[in-house]
TORKOLZA-959272 format. One line per 3 residues: number of its first residue (from 1); their letters; for each residue z, x, y of C-alpha. Coordinates in nm, 2 decimals. Example, Ala and Ser with C-alpha at 12.3 -4.5 7.8 and 13.67 -1.06 7.14 Angstrom:
1 = AS = 0.78/1.23/-0.45; 0.71/1.37/-0.11
This chain:
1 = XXX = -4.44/14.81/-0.84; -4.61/15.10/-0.67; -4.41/15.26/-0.39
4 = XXX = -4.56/15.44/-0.10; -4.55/15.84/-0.10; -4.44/15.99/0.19
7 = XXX = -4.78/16.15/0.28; -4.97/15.84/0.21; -4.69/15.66/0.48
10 = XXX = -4.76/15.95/0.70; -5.17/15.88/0.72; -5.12/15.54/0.86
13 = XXX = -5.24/15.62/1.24; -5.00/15.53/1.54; -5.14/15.36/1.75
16 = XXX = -5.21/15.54/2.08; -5.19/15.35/2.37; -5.29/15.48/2.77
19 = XXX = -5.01/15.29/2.96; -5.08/15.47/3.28; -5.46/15.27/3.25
22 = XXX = -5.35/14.94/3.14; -5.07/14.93/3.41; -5.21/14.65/3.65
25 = XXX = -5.21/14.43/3.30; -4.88/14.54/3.16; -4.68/14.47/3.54
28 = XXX = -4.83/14.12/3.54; -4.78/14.02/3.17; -4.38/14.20/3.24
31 = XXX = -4.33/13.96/3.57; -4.42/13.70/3.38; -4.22/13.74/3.08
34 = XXX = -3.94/13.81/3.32; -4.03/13.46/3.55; -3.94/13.29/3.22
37 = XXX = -3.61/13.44/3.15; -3.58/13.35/3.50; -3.62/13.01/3.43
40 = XXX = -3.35/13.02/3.15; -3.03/13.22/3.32; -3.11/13.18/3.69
43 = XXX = -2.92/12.89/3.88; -3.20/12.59/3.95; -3.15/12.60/4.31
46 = XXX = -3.23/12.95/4.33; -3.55/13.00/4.10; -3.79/12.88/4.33
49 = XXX = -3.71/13.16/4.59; -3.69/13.45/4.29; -4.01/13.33/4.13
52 = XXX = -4.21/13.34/4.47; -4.06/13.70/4.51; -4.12/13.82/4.16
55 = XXX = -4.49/13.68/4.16; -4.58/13.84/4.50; -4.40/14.17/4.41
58 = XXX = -4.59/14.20/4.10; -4.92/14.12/4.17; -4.84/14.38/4.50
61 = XXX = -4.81/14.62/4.23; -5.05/14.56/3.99; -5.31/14.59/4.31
64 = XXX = -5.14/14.91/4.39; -5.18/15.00/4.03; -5.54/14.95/4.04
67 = XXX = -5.60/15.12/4.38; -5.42/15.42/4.21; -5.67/15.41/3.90
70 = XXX = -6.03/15.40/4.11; -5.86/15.67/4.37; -5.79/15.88/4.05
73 = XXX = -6.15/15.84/3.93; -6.08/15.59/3.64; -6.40/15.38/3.83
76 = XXX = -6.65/15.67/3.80; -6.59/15.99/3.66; -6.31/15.93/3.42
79 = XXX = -6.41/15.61/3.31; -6.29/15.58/2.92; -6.20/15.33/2.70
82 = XXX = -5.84/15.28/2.64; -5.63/15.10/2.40; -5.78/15.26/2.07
85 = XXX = -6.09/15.09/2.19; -5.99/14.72/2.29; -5.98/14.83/2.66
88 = XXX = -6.26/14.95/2.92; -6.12/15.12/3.22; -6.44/15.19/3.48
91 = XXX = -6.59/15.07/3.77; -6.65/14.68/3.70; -6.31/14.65/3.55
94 = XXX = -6.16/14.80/3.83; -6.31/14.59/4.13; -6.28/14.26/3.88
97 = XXX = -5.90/14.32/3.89; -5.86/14.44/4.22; -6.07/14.10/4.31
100 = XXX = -5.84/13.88/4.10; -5.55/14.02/4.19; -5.58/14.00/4.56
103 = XXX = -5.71/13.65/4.55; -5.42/13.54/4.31; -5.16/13.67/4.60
106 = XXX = -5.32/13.41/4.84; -5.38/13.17/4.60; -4.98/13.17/4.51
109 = XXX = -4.87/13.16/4.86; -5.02/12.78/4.84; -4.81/12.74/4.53
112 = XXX = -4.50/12.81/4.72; -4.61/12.56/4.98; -4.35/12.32/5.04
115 = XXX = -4.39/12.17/5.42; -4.71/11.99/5.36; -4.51/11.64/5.20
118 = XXX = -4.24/11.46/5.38; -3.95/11.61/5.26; -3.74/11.34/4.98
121 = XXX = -3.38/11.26/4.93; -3.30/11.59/5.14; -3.52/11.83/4.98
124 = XXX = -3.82/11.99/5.05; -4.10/11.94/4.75; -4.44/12.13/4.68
127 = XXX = -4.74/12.04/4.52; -4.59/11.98/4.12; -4.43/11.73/3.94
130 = XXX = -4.09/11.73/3.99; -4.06/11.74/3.61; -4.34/11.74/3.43
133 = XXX = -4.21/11.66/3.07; -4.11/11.31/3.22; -4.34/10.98/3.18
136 = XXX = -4.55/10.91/3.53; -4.34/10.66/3.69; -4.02/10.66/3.43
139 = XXX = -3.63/10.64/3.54; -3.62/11.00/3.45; -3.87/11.13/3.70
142 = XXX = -3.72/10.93/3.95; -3.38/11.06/3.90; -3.55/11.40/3.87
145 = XXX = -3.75/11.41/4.25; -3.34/11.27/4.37; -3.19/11.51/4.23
148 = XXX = -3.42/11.80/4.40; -3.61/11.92/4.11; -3.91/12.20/4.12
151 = XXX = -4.14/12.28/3.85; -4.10/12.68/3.93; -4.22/12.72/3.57
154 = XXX = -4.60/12.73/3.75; -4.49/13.07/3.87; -4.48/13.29/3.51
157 = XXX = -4.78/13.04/3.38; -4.99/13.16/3.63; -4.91/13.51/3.60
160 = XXX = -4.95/13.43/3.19; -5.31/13.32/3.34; -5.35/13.64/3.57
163 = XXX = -5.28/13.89/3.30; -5.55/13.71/3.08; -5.78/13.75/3.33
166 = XXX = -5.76/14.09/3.41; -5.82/14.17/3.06; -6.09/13.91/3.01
169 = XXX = -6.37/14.12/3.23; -6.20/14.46/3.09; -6.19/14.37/2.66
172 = XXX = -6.43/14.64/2.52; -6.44/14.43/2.21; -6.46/14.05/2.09
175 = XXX = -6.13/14.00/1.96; -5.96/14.17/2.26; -6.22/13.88/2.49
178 = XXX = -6.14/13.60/2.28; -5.75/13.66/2.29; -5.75/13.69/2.66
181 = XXX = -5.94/13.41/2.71; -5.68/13.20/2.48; -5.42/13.41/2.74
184 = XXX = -5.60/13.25/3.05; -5.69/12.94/2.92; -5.40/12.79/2.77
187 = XXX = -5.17/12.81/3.10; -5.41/12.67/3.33; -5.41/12.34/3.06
190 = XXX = -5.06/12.33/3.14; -5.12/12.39/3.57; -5.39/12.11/3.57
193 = XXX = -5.15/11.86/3.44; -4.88/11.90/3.67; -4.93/11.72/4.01
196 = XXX = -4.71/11.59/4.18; -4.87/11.30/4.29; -5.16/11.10/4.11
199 = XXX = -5.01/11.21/3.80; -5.24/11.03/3.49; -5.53/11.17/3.71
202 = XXX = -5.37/11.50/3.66; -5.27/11.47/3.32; -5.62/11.33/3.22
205 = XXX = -5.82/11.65/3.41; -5.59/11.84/3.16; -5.65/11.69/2.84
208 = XXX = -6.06/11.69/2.96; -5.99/12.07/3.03; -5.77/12.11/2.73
211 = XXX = -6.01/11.93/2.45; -6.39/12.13/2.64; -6.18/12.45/2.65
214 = XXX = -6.09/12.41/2.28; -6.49/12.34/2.16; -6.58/12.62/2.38
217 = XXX = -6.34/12.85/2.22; -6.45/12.74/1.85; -6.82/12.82/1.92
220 = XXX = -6.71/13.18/2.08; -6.51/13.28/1.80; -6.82/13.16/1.57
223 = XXX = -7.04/13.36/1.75; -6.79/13.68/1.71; -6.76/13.61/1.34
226 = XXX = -7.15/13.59/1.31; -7.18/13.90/1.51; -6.92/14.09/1.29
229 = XXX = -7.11/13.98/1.03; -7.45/14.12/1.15; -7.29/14.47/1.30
232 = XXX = -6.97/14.54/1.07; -6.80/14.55/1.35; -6.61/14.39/1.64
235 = XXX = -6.66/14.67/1.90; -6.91/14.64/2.16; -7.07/14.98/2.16
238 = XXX = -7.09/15.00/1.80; -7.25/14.65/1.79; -7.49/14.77/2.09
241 = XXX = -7.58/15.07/1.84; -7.69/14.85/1.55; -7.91/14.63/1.80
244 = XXX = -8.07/14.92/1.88; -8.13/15.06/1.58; -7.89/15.42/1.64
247 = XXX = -7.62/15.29/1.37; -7.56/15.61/1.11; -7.36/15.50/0.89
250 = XXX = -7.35/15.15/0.71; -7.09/14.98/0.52; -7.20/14.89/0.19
253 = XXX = -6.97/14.56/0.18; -7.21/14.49/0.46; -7.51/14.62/0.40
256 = XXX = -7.66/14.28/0.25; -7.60/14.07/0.62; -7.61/14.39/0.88
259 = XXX = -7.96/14.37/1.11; -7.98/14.02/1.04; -8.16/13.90/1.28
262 = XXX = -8.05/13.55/1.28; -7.72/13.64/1.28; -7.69/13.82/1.60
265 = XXX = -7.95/13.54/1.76; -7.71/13.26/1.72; -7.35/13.45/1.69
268 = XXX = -7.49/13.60/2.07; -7.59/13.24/2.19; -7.24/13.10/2.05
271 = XXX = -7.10/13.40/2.26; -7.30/13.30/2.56; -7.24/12.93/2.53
274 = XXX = -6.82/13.03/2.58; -6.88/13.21/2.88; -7.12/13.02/3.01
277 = XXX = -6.83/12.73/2.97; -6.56/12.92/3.18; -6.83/13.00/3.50
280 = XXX = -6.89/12.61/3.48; -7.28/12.68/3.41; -7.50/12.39/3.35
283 = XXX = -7.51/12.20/3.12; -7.17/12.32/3.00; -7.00/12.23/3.33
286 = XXX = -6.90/11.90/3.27; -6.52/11.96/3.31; -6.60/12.13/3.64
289 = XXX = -6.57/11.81/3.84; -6.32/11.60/3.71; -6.08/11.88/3.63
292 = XXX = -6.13/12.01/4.00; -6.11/11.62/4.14; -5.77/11.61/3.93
295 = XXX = -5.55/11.90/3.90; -5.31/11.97/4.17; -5.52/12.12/4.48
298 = XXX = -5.34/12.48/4.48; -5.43/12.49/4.09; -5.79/12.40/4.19
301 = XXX = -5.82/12.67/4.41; -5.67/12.93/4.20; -5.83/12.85/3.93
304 = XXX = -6.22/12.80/4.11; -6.18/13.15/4.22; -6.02/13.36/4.00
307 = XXX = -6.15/13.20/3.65; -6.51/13.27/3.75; -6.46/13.61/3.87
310 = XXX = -6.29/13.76/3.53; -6.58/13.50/3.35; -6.86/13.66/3.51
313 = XXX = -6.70/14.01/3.47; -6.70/13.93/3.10; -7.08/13.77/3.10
316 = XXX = -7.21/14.08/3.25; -7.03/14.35/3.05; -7.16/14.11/2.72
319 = XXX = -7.52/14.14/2.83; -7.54/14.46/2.99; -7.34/14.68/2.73
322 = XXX = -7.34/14.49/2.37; -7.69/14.31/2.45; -7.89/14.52/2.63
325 = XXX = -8.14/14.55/2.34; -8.19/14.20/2.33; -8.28/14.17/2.72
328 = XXX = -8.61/14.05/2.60; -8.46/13.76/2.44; -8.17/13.64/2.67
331 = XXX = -8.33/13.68/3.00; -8.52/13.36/2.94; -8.23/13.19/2.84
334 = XXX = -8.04/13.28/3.14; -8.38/13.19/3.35; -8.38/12.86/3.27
337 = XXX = -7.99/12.83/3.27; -7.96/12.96/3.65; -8.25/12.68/3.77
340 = XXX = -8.11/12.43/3.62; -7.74/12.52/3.76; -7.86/12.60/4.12
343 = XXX = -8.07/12.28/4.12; -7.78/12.02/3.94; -7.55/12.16/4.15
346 = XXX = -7.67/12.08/4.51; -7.81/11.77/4.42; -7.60/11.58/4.29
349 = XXX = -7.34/11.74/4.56; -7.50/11.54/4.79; -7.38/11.26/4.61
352 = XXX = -7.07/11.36/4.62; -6.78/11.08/4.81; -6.46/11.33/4.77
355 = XXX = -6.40/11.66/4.89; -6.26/11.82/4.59; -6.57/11.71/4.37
358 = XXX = -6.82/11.82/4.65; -6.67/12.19/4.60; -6.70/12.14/4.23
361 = XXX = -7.04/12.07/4.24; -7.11/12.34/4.49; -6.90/12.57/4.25
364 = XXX = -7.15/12.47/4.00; -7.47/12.59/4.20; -7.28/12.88/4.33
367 = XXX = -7.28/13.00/3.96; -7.67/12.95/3.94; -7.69/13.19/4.22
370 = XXX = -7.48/13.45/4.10; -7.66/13.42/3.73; -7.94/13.53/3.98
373 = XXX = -7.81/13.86/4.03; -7.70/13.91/3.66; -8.02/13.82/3.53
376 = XXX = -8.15/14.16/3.79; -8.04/14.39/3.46; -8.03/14.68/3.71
379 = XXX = -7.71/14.86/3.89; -7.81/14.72/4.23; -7.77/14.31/4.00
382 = XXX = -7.39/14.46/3.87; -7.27/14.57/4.25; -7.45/14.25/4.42
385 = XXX = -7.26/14.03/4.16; -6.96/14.20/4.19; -6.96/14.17/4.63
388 = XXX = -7.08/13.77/4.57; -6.75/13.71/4.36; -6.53/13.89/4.59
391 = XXX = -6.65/13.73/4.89; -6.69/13.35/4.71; -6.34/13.39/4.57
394 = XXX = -6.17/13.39/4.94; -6.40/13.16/5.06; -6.34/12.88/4.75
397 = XXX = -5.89/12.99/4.78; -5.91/12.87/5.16; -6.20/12.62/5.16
400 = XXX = -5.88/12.43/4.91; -5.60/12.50/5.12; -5.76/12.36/5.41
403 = XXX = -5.79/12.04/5.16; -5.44/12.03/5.07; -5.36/12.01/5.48
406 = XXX = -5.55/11.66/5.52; -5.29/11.42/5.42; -5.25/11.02/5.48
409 = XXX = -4.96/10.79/5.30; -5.05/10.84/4.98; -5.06/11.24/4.93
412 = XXX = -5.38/11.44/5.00; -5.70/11.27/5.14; -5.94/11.35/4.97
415 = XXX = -6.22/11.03/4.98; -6.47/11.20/5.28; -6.48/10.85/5.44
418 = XXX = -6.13/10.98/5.58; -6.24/11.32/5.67; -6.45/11.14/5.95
421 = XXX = -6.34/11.26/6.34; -6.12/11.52/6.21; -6.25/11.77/6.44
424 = XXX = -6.11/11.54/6.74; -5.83/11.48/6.56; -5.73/11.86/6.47
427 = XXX = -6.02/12.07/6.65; -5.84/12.40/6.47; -5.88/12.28/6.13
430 = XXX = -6.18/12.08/6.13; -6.31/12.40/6.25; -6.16/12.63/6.00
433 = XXX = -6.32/12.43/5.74; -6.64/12.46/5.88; -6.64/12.85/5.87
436 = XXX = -6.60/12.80/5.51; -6.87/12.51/5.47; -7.08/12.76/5.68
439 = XXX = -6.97/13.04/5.45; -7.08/12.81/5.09; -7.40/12.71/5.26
442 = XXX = -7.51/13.12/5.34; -7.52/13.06/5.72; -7.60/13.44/5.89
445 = XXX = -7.28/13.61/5.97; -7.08/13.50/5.70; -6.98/13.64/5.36
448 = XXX = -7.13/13.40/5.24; -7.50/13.48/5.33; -7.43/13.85/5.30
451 = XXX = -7.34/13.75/4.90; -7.66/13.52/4.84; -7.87/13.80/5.01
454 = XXX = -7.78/14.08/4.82; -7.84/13.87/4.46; -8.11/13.73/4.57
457 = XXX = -8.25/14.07/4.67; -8.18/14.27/4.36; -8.32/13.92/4.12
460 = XXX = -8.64/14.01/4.31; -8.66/14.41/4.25; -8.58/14.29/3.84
463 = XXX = -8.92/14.07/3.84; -8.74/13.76/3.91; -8.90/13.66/4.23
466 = XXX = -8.93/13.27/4.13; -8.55/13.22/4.06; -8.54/13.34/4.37
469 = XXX = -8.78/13.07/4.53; -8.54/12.83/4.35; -8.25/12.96/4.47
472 = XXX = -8.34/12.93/4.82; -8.47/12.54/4.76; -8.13/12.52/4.62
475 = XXX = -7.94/12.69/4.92; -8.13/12.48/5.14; -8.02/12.17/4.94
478 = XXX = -7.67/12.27/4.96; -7.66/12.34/5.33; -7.78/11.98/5.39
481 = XXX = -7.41/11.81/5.23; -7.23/12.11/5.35; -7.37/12.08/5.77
484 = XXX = -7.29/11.69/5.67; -6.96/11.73/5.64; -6.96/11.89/5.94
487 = XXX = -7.13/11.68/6.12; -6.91/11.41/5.97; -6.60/11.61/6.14
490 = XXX = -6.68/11.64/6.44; -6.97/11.36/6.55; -6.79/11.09/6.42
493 = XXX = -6.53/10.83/6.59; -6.17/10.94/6.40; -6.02/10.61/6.27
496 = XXX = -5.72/10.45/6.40; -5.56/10.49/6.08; -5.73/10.77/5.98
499 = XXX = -5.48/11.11/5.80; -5.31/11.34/5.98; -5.30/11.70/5.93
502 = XXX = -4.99/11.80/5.83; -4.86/12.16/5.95; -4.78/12.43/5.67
505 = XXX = -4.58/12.66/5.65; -4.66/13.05/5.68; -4.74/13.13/5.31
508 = XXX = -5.05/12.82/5.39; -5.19/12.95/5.71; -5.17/13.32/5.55
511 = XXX = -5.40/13.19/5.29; -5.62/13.03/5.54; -5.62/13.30/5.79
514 = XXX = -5.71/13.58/5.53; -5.99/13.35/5.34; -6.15/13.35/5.77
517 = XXX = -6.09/13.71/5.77; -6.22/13.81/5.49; -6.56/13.55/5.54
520 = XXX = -6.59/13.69/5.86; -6.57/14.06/5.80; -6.78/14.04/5.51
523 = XXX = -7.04/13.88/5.73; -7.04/14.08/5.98; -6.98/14.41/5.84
526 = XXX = -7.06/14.41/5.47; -7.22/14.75/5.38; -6.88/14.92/5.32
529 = XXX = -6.82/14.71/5.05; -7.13/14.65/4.93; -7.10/14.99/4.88
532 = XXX = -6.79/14.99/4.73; -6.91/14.74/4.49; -7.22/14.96/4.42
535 = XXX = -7.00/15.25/4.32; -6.83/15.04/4.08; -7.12/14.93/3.92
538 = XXX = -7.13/15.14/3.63; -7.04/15.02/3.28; -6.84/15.27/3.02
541 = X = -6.99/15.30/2.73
């Protein structure tokens, strides 16, 4: 048997690794890796008040992390790629985090919600199962919600699903993408199938989610094997280098398959189709619905938010740094993908009899609009994507927490029928909600409208003046079943036995109070961030 030499042992390269860059990532993925050890040694009746600590703190520092990076110049000047090439670390990446992170905080503080039910046997409960490894219904999770139980284990799965996502936009090649998207992915499986009450609806919108995510998944990493097979590679820039032509050097294991043509056309479609899955574009957004109608609402709004903002960070970095040379060919594609989206979406919203669907479908044609600005292929498409996630994310977090308030006998009321006279009934909430309606529909002085202006703008500079045409048909579809909702809230007679609205706690009306905020300053002031998000939109290379 042949032994190593000692200089032969001595030329296998260490890896080098820039901690200080990859900090935001490596505090979340730590928190969470301590919330489970946390859930092993801690005493049950204290984890729920350590995991709501230890989430909060982290995410805290993983923002502060990222604030530290662009104020260093890691978002402009010394943009690099870290992680012996796995990790980009510029302007995109930066806001992308900075944008999850913040909406995770809020979207966790309606995880730790526990005023909203009546409290049972003594104790207060939240949103989850009060074990979910039990049957629906079985002697075991009776005796579990008597003897107090929490399911704090949603704490470290959603940081699991936070620290995927802040890689997912950042991954500088497709190995490093598909892995955090198995990072993000499997955890919210586990999240949708967890609620507390109407649990087979729950556990159903899960195994939906679960089985879509899994086909999804196959045809990405079938797309990154064709593309390796066409480039010899797995990096993005070095891929981008044989689409163009530039490539010196060629490996002559590879040489028979490399500028294959037909390989990179239906590995980058497979690609696309993945992505396309995760923003919930049409037609690959038929888990959108049902997995937003059935997962527990906190999940929803977590998950609506932050899931399309690290998806579309991905999308763009795909076709704007590995694909540019193909423009030619994708920007079609992505034409007729948008129309489709923006038009499906609002229509068959208007359909739409419960709440939590009508924001899936508008979630859906909210994607068409920001595929507007992606389609742009310019800097001014990149920063006007970037402001529409940021201001959509806070919009689409309190939008569901207002949801989660609306409660009749049997847990959250959801049917609209129900929603009827709530303005008369709770003039505070009713109009909360309708900020945010106003907000989704693009009403003037709202983030909202600020967001659909700036994508729609920089579509029309790229040549794409008709998307924009349908995008406004579409807007204008949308703001019909969003003013009807309205309308439905506070022109109609509230019924005798009609929900009540029940009164949360501070972590709830934080969330709510910073999604108005944020939809308000944003539409009324939005140039220093659009600004902001123009700065940042610069891809390293």
């Amino acid at each position: 048997m042949n032994v190593l030499s000692a200089d032969a042992i001595e030329r296998i390269p260490a890896p080098h690794i820039e901690y200080a860059q990859l900090a935001p990532t490596l505090i979340v993925i730590g928190a969470a890796i301590l919330g489970v050890l946390v859930e092993a040694f801690v005493p049950r009746k204290s984890r729920y008040y350590v995991q709501v600590f230890l989430s909060v703190a982290a995410l805290a520092a993983a923002f502060a992390a990222v604030v530290a990076l662009a104020a260093g110049g890691y978002g402009s000047t010394k943009a690099q790629i870290a992680a012996m090439g796995a990790i980009a670390v510029d302007g995109p990446a930066l806001f992308l985090q900075g944008t999850i992170l913040l909406a995770s905080v809020v979207a966790l503080f309606t995880f730790a919600e526990r005023r909203l039910d009546p409290a049972a046997h003594g104790n207060r409960v939240d949103s989850f199962a009060a074990q979910a490894a039990s049957v629906p219904g079985s002697d075991s999770e009776k005796a579990a919600v008597k003897a107090g139980f929490t399911t704090t284990e949603v704490f470290p799965l959603a940081l699991f699903a936070i620290s995927g996502m802040l890689i997912f936009p950042a991954a500088n090649d497709l190995l490093t993408l598909f892995i955090a998207l198995e990072v993000f992915s499997l955890p919210l499986y586990l999240l949708c199938a967890v609620a507390r009450r109407q649990r087979l609806m729950s556990q159903e919108a899960a195994v939906k989610y679960f089985l879509l995510g899994a086909f999804s998944s196959a045809f990405l990493l079938f797309g990154i094997a064709l593309l390796y097979g066409y480039a010899g590679s797995v990096s993005y820039a070095v891929i981008a280098d044989v689409v163009d032509g530039t490539v010196a050097t060629v490996d002559p294991a590879l040489a028979a398959t490399m500028g294959n043509d037909v390989l990179l056309l239906i590995g980058g479609a497979l690609i696309l189709m993945g992505l396309l899955f995760k923003v919930g574009a049409v037609p690959f957004h038929m888990w959108t619905p049902d997995v937003y109608q059935g997962a527990p609402t906190p999940v929803t709004g977590f998950m609506a938010a932050a899931t399309k903002v690290a998806a579309f960070g991905a999308l763009l970095r795909l076709l704007y740094v590995v694909l540019p040379g193909l423009r030619w060919d994708w920007r079609p594609v992505m034409w007729a993908v948008a129309i489709v989206t923006m038009l499906a979406g609002a229509v068959i919203a208007v359909t739409q009899t419960d709440v939590k669907r009508l924001l899936a479908y508008s979630s859906i044609a909210h994607a068409g609009f920001i595929l507007a600005g992606v389609i742009a292929t310019s800097a001014e498409g990149i920063s006007s994507v970037l402001f529409y996630l940021g201001a959509y994310s806070f919009v689409t977090i309190g939008a569901f927490a207002v949801v989660t308030l609306v409660r009749d006998a049997g847990g959250e009321a959801t049917h609209l029928s129900k929603w009827a006279g709530l303005g008369r009934r709770s003039p505070l909430t009713a109009a909360v909600f309708a900020v945010f309606l106003l907000a989704f529909a693009g009403i003037p002085l709202t983030s909202g409208f600020a967001g659909k202006f700036a994508v729609f703008k920089a579509a029309a500079e790229g040549g794409a003046g008709a998307l924009v045409v349908v995008g406004v048909v579409s807007s204008a579809i949308a703001a019909f079943f969003y003013i009807r909702v309205i309308v439905l809230m506070f022109f109609s007679e509230p019924k005798a036995d009609g929900p009540t609205v029940a009164v949360p706690s501070p972590l709830t009306m934080t969330t709510i109070a910073v999604g108005v905020a944020v939809t308000l300053v944003l539409g009324v002031a939005p140039q220093y961030f659009l600004e902001l998000a123009g700065q940042a939109s610069t891809f390293v290379r």
